[in-house]
N, C-alpha and C positions, 0 to 999 in steps of 0.2 A: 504494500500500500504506500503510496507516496503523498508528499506531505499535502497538497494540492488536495486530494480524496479523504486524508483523516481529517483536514480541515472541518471540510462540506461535513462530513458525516457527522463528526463532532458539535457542530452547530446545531444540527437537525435532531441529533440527540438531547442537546442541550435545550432547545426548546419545545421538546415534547416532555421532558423531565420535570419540567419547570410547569406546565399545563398542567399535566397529570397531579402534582404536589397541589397547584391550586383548585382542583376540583376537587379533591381530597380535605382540604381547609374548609371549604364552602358545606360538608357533606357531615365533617366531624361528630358534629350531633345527633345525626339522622337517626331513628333508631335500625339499629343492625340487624341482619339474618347470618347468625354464628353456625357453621360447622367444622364437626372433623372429619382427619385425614386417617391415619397411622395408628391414633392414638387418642384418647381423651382431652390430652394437652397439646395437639398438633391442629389448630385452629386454622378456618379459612373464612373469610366473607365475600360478602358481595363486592364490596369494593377491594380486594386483591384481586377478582377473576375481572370487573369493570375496568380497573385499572391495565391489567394486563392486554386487555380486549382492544383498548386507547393504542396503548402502545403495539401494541402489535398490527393494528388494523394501518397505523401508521406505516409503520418499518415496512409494510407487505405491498402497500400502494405505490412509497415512492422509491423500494430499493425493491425490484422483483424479483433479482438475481440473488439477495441475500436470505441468511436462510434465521431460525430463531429458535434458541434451546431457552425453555422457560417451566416455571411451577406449575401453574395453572390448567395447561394444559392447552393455549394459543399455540403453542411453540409446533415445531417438524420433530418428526423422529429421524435421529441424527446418530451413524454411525462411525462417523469421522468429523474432524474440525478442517476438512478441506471449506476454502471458499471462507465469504465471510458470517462468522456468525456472530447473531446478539445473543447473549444473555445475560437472560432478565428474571429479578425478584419483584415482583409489582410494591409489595407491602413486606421486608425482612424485620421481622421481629410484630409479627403480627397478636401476641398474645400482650403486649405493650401497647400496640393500638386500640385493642378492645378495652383491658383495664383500668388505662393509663392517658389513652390520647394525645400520646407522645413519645419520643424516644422509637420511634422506629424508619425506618428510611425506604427509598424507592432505588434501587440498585440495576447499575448495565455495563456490563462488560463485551467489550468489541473484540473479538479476535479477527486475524485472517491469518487463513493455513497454521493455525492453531498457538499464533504471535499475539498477545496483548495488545491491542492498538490504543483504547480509549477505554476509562473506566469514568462511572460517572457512581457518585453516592450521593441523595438528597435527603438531610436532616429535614423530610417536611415542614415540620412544628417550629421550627426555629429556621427556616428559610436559610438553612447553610445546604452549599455546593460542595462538597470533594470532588476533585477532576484531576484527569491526567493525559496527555498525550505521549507516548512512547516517543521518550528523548525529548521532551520539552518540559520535564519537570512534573511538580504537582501541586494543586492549588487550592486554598482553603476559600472562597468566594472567589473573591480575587488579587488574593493576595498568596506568592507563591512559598510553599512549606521549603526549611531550609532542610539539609542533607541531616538526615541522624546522627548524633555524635558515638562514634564506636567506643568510647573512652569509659563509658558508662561503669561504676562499680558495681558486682551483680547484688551484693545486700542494700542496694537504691534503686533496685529495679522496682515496678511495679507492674506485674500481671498478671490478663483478661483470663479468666478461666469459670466457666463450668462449677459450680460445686458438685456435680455427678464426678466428676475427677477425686473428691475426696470421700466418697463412697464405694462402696465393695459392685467393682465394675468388669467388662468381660477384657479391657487393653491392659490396663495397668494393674500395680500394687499400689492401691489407693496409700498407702504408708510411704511412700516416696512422693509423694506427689503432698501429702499432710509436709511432711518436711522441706518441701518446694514454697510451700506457703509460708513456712517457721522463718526460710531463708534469705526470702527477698522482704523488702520493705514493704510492700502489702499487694494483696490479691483484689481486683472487681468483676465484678460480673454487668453487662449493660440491657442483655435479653435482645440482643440485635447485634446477626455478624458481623454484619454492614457498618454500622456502627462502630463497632468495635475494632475493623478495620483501619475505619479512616482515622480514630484515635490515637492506633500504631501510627500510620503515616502524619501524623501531627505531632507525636513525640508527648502525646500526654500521656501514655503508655507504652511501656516497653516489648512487650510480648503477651499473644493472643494464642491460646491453644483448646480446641475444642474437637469433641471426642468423633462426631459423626457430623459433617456438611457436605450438601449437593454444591454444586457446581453455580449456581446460581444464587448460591450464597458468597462466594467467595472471587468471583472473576472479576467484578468490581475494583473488589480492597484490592487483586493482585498487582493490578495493572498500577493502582495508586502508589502501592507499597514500594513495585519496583522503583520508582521514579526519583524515593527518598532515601534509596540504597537499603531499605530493606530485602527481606528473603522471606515466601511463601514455599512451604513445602508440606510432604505426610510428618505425620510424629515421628516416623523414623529419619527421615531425612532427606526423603526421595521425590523425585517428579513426580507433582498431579499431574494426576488423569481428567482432563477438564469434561469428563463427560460419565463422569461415575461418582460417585460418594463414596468419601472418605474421612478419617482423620486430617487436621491440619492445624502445625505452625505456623504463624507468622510472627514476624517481629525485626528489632533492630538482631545485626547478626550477633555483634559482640553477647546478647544474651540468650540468642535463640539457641546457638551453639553449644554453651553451659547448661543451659534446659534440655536440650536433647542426649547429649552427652552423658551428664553426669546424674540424671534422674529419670527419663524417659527410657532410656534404653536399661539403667537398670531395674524400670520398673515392670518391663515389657511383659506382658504374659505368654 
């Protein structure tokens, strides 16, 4: 993709991200029709399958040739990242939108030929943009996030995890991961990956680790992440697979490194 086309696209994504958040503002109140997915706590609405419907309806009108890996179920079924693909979260961290009526994001990650191009994360609620163009940085509205400092001491770290990490679970020895928490300066949790993403890439957290995400949770923050010299990978330490659900690290390297290393892998099951 050359810079002339992630431009265009970027733009177009940028202004249907921005639509979508404002129809979502306007709508906040409404009253909702809640279901699940997976699970009891695996929530969907009307306004993530509406919101998904916006964007997709879009991306399929004026890009015919591209194709679109999504939640909801707008998206193709896709056995390759050939060509260019969206994906998209409509609503990540959707059990925060129902309770909370905040703290959750509208998340899109651009690939082509299975390259990060353009990740886009919308704090709805608070009208913040995370953005990125592959080699042009990455940008908190519009103002652009500086490189993560690798200098970091790891008992001043601070990271995003899951409290199912310090429960009796099917990856780890929850005991290792109790002591990951004893070790760094403290743990959050946000209820949005998205979110908790573009945090890493902000430097107001140091590392994100969480036990199980689709791909459309995380293509977003990757693209962002990269931009500020962070690293996206499995808990072990390996290439996602952007079209399969997995575990996944992210964070600055200096701590991602010491977390994988010296607690994840001895906690591995």
């Amino acid at each position: 993709m050359n810079k002339a086309q992630r431009d265009m696209i970027f733009s177009q994504a940028t202004k249907w991200i921005y639509e979508a958040g404002e129809q979502i503002r306007k709508q906040i109140h409404n009253p909702l029709t809640i279901d699940t997915k997976s699970n009891a706590n695996d929530l969907v609405t009307e306004m993530d399958r509406s919101t998904e419907a916006f964007l997709a309806n879009n991306i399929k009108s004026t890009f015919t040739d591209h194709f679109i890996l999504s939640e909801e179920g707008y998206g193709d079924q896709l056995d390759s990242m050939n060509g260019i693909v969206w994906i998209i979260d409509p609503i990540d961290g959707t059990m925060n939108f129902v309770h909370q009526k905040r703290n959750f994001a509208i998340s899109i990650g651009i690939f082509n030929n299975g390259i990060g191009e353009i990740g886009l994360i919308y704090n709805v609620m608070e009208d913040v943009l995370y953005s990125a163009k592959r080699g042009e940085g990455a940008y908190k509205n519009n103002k652009k996030l500086p490189q993560l400092h690798h200098d970091i001491l790891f008992q001043e770290a601070i990271v995003s995890m899951n409290h199912f990490w310090l429960c009796e679970n099917r990856l780890v020895d929850e005991k290792w991961m109790q002591k990951l928490v004893k070790d760094v300066r403290g743990s959050r949790t946000y209820g949005s990956a998205a979110l908790e993403f573009a945090f890493v890439a902000e430097g107001i957290i140091d590392s994100y680790l969480t036990l199980s995400l689709s791909p459309w949770d995380y293509a977003a923050g990757m693209v962002i992440i990269n931009e500020v010299g962070g690293v996206t990978t499995t808990i072990d330490g390996d290439t996602l697979d952007m079209l399969s659900k997995t575990s996944v690290a992210s964070g600055n390297p200096c701590i991602q490194e010491k977390i994988i290393a010296n607690y994840i892998k001895k906690a591995r099951k």
